[in-house]
C-alpha positions as CSV (number, residue, x, y, z in Angstrom):
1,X,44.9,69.1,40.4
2,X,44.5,68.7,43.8
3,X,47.4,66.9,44.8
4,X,51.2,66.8,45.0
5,X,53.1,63.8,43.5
6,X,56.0,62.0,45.6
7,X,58.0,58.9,42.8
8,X,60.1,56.6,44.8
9,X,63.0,55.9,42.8
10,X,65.7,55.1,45.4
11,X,65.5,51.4,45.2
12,X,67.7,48.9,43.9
13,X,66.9,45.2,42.8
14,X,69.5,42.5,42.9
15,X,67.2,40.6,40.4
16,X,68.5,43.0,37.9
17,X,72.0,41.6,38.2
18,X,74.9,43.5,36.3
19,X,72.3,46.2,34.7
20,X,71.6,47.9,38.1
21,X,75.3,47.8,39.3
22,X,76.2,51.5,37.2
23,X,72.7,53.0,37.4
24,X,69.1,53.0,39.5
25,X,66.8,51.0,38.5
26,X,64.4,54.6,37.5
27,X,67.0,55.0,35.1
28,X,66.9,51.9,33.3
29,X,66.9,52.8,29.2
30,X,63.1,51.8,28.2
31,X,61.7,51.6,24.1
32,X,64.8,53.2,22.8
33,X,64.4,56.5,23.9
34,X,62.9,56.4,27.4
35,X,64.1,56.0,30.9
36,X,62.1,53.7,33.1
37,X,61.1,57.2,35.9
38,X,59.7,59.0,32.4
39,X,56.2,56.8,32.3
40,X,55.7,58.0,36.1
41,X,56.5,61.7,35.4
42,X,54.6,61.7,32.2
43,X,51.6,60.5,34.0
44,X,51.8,63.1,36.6
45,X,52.9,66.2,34.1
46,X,49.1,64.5,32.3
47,X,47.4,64.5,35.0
48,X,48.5,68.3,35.5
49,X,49.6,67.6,38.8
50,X,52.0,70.5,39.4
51,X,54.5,69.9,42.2
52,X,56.2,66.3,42.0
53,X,59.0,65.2,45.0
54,X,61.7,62.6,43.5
55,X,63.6,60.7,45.9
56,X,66.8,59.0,44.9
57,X,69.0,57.1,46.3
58,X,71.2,54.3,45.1
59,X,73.4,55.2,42.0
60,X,72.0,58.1,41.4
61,X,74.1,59.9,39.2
62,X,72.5,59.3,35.6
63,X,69.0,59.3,36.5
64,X,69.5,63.4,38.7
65,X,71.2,64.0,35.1
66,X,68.6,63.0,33.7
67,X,65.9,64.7,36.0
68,X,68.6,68.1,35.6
69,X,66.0,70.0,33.3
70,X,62.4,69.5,34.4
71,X,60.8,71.0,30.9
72,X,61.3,68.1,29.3
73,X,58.2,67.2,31.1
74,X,56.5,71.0,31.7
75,X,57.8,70.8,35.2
76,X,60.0,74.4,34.6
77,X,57.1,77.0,36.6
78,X,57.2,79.4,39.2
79,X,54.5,77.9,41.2
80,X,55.6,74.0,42.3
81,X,57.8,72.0,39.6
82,X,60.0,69.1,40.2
83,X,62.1,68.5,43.5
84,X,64.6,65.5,43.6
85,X,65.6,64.9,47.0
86,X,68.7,62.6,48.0
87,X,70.2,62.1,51.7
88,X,71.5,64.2,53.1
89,X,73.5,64.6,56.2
90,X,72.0,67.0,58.8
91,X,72.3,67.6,62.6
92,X,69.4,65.7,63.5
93,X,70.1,62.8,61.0
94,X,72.7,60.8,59.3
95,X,71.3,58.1,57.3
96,X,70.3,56.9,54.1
97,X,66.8,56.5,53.2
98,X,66.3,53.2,55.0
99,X,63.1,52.3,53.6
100,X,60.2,54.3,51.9
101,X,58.5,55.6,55.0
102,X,62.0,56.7,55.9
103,X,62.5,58.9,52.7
104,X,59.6,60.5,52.9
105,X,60.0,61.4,56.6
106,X,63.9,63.1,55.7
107,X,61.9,65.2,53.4
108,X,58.8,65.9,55.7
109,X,59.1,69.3,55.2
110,X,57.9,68.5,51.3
111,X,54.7,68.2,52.6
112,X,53.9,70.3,55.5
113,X,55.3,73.1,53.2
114,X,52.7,71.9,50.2
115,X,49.3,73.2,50.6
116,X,47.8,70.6,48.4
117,X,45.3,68.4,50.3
118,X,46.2,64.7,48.7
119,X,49.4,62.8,47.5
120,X,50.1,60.8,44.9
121,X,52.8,57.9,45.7
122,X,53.9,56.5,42.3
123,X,57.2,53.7,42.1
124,X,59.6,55.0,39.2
125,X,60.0,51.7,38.1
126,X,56.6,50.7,36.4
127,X,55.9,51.4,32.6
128,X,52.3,52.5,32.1
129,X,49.9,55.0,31.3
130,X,47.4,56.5,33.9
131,X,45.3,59.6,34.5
132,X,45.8,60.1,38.3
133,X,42.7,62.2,38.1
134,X,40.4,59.4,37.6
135,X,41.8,57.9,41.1
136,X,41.4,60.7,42.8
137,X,37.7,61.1,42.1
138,X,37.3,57.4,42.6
139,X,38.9,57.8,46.5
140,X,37.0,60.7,47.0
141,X,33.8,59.2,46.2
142,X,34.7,56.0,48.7
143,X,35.9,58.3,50.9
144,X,39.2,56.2,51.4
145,X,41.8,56.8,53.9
146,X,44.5,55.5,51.7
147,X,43.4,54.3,47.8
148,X,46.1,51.7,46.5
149,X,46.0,50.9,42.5
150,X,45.9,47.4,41.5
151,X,45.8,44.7,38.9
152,X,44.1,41.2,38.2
153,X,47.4,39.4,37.0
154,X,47.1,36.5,34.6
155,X,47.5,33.0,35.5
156,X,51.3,32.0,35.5
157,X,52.6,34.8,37.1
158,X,54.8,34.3,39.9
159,X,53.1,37.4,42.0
160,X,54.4,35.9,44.5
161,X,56.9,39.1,43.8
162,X,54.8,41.5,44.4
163,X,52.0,43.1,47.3
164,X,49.3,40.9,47.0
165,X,45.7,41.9,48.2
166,X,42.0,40.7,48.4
167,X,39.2,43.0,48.5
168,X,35.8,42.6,49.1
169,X,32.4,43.6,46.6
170,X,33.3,47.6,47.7
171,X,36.9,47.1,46.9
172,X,37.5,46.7,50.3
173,X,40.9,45.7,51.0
174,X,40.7,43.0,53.8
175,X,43.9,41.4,53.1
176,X,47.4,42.5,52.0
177,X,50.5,40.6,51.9
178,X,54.2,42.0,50.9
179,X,55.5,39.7,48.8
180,X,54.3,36.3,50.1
181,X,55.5,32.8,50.1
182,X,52.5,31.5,49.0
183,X,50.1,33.9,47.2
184,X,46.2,33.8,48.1
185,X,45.5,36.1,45.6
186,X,46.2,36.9,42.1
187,X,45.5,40.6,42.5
188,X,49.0,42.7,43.0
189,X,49.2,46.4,44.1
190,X,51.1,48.5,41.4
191,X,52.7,50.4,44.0
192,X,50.8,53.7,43.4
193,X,48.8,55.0,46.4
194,X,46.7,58.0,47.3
195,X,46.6,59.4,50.8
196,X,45.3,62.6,52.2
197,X,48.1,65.0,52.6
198,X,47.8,65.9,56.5
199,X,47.1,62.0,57.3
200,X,50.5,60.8,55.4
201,X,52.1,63.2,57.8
202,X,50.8,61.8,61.1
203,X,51.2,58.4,59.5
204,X,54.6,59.0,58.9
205,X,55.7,60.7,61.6
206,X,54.3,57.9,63.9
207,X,56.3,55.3,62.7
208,X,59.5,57.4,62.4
209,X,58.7,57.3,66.1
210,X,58.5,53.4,66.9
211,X,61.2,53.3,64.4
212,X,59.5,51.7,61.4
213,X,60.5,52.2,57.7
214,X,58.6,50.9,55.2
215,X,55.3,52.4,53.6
216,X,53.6,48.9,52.8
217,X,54.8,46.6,55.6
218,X,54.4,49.3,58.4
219,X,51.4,51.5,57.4
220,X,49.5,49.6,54.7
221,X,49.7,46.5,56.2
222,X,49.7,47.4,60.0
223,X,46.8,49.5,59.4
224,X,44.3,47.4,56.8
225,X,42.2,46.7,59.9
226,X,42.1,50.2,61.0
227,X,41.6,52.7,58.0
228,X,39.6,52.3,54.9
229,X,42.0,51.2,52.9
230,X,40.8,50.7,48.8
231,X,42.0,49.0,45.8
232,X,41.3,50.7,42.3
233,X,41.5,48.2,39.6
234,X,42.8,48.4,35.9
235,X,42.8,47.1,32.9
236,X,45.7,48.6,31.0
237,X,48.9,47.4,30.4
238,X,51.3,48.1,33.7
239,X,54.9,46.6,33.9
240,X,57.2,46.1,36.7
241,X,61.0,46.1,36.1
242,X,61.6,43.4,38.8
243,X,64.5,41.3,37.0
244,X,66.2,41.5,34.1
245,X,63.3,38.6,32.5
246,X,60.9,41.6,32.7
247,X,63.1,44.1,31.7
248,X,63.7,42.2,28.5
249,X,60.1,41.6,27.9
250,X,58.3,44.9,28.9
251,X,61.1,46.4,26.0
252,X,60.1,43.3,23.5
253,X,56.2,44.0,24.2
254,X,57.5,47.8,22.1
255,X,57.6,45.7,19.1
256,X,54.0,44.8,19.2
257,X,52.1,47.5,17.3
258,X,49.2,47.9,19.8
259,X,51.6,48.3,22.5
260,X,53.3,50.8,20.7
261,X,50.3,52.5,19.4
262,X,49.3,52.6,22.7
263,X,51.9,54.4,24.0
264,X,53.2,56.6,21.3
265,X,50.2,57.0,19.2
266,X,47.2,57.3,22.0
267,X,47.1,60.5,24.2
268,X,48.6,61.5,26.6
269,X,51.8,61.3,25.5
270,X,55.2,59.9,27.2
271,X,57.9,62.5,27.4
272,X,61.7,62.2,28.0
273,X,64.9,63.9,28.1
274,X,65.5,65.0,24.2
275,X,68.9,64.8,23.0
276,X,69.8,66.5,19.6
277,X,71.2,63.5,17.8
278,X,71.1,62.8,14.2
279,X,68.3,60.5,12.9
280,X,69.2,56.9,12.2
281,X,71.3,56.3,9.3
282,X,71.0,52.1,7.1
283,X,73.6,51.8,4.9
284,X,73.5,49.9,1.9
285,X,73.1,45.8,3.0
286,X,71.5,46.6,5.9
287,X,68.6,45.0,6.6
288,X,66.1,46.1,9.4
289,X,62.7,43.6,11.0
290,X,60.5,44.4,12.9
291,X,62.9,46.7,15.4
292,X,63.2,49.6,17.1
293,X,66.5,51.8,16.0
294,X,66.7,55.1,17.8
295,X,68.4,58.2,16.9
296,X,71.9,58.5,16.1
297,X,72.5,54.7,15.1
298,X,74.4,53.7,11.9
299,X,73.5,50.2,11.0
300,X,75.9,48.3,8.5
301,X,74.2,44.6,9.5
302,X,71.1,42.9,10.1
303,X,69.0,43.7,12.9
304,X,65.4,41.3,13.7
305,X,63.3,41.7,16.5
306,X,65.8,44.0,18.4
307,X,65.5,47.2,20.5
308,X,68.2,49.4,19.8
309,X,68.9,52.2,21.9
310,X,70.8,55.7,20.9
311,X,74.5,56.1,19.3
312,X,74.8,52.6,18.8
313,X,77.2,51.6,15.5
314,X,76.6,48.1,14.1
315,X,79.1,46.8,11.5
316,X,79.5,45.1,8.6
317,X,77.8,41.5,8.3
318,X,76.5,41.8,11.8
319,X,73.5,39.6,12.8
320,X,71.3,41.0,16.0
321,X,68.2,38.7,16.8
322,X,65.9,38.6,19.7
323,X,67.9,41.3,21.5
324,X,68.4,45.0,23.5
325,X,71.3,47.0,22.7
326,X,71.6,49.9,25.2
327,X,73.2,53.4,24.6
328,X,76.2,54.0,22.6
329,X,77.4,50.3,21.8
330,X,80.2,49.8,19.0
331,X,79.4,46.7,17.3
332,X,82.3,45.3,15.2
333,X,82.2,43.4,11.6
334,X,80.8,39.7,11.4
335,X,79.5,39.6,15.1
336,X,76.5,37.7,16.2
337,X,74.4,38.2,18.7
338,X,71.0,36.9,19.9
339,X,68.8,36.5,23.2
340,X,71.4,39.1,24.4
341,X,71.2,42.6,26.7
342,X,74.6,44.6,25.4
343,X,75.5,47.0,28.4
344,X,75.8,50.8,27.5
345,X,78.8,51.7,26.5
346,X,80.5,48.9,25.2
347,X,82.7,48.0,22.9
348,X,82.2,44.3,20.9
349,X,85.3,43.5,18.8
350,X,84.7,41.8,15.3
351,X,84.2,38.0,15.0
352,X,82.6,38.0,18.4
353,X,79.8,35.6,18.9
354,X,77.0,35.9,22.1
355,X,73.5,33.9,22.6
356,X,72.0,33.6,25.7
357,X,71.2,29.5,25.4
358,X,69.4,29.3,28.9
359,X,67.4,32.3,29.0
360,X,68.9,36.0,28.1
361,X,72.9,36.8,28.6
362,X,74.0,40.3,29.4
363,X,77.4,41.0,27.7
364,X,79.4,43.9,29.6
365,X,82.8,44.3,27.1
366,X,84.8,47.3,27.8
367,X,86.8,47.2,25.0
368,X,89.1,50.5,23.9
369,X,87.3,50.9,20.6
370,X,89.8,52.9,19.0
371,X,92.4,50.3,18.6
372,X,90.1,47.8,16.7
């Protein structure tokens, strides 16, 4: 293809609460085996787009051990592969990435050194399926300066959240707000751009120089009037992990079977980091509906409606309802739980009861698990 691929996974959201406090949000755990940065790779690894740039940032550790091995997504070639760039100290500069203009100027050199004539922007923190491909040929044919990816969202929606945009008959943008007060429009970008290669760089490097930072707010935005600046819409399913209310939903929409269909069962595939864990093992009075249980689970209880993510025991006369439990989670006898996100690596002692009454409860227990 021709085109690099840059994914923005730096960010942090304080809408996320207690989840994003030991891990970026690109690393959240997604459908029991995935991470949130996976759906953005995979599309790009589809879409046969050789040479992808990841810039991290805030609590980075899990998700560059996860992005350690770049087969996983046929990113291990001589020619291109998968960078991941995080700040670094230099003569010249000191900071952290202080916006996402700002990353992509540190690494600058990622793109004058590419020979690729576009770039693909993608956020790490959107699940969805996309065939870059089809953009491409879609901003080359309006002969766009920049090409920004976008959805009709239904009414109800507080997209209030999000970049919202107008365009005109041409899909023409001619209005764009970052995150409004009051939205005029019901059409959000999904944070995925494309941009010639050579004019990201003067972009860029122009408002490095009147000290600007941020790819919507200071070029999008600033220059709607100025460059051609399109909207591609779609149809598909497209989630944003914004708060942990969506994080909870986009993993309970994995229990519908044409989402999952869609995405496991419909080329392209999603790929992910493998780990070589037993399969799931139900042992006698366990009772399983209408759940996801990923590999290397023992289940002793009763699980209904849940997402259950790897290594995770669940004991004896156990009850898990309308829930996500995250990686390797002990779950002691005769506990309850419902409307509930169970942080990775805890331990629940036995007789414990949660429910989240007013919307979902995340349960952080770091119990010793040993002395139970």
């Amino acid at each position: 293809m021709r085109a690099i691929g840059i994914i923005l996974a730096g960010g942090n959201n304080h809408r996320m609460k207690e989840l994003s406090q030991k891990r970026a949000i690109a690393a959240m755990p997604i459908a029991g085996s995935y991470r949130s940065i996976d759906f953005a790779l995979s599309n790009m690894s589809n879409s046969h787009i050789q040479k992808v740039g990841v810039f991290t940032q805030y609590n980075a550790r899990s998700l560059n051990e996860h992005l350690s091995s770049s087969k996983w997504w046929d990113f291990g070639r001589k020619q291109g592969g998968l960078f991941v760039f995080t700040p670094t100290v230099t003569y010249d500069n000191s900071f952290w990435y202080r916006g996402t203009a700002d990353a992509i100027y540190q690494n600058l050199a990622f793109l004058k050194n590419s020979h690729e004539p576009y770039v693909i922007i993608a956020s790490a923190d959107c699940v969805y399926k996309m065939d870059y491909n089809k953009v491409l040929e879609y901003h080359i044919e309006k002969k766009a300066d920049i090409t920004v990816v976008c959805k009709d969202m239904p009414a109800g929606t507080e997209v209030e959240r999000y970049g919202t945009l107008k365009m005109n008959e041409e899909c023409l943008i001619e209005d764009f707000e970052e995150k409004p007060i009051v939205a005029k429009s019901n059409t959000i970008s999904c944070g995925i751009y494309i941009i010639r290669r050579r004019q990201l760089i003067e972009l860029i490097e122009k408002s490095a120089e009147e000290d600007r930072h941020d790819f919507v707010r200071d070029i999008l935005i600033r220059y709607k009037n100025l460059k051609k600046i399109y909207g591609y819409k779609i149809k598909e399913y497209w989630r944003n992990i914004a708060s942990v209310e969506d994080y909870f939903s986009t993993n309970m929409d994995f229990l519908k079977p044409e989402i999952r269909d869609y995405f496991f069962k419909q080329y392209p595939d999603v790929y992910s980091k493998v780990d070589d864990l037993p399969p799931a093992k139900y042992n006698m009075g366990s009772q399983i509906r209408n759940s996801l249980i990923s590999s290397g689970c023992i289940i002793n209880g009763i699980v209904e409606d849940s997402v259950v993510f790897k290594k995770v025991f669940i004991g004896n006369n156990c009850f898990i309802k309308n829930s996500i439990i995250l990686n390797n989670v002990y779950i002691g006898d005769n506990t309850h739980i419902e409307n509930c996100i169970i942080e990775s690596r805890d331990t629940i002692r036995a007789n414990s009861y949660h429910k989240g009454e007013n919307g979902i409860k995340i349960v952080i227990e770091k119990n010793e698990r040993y002395i139970l």
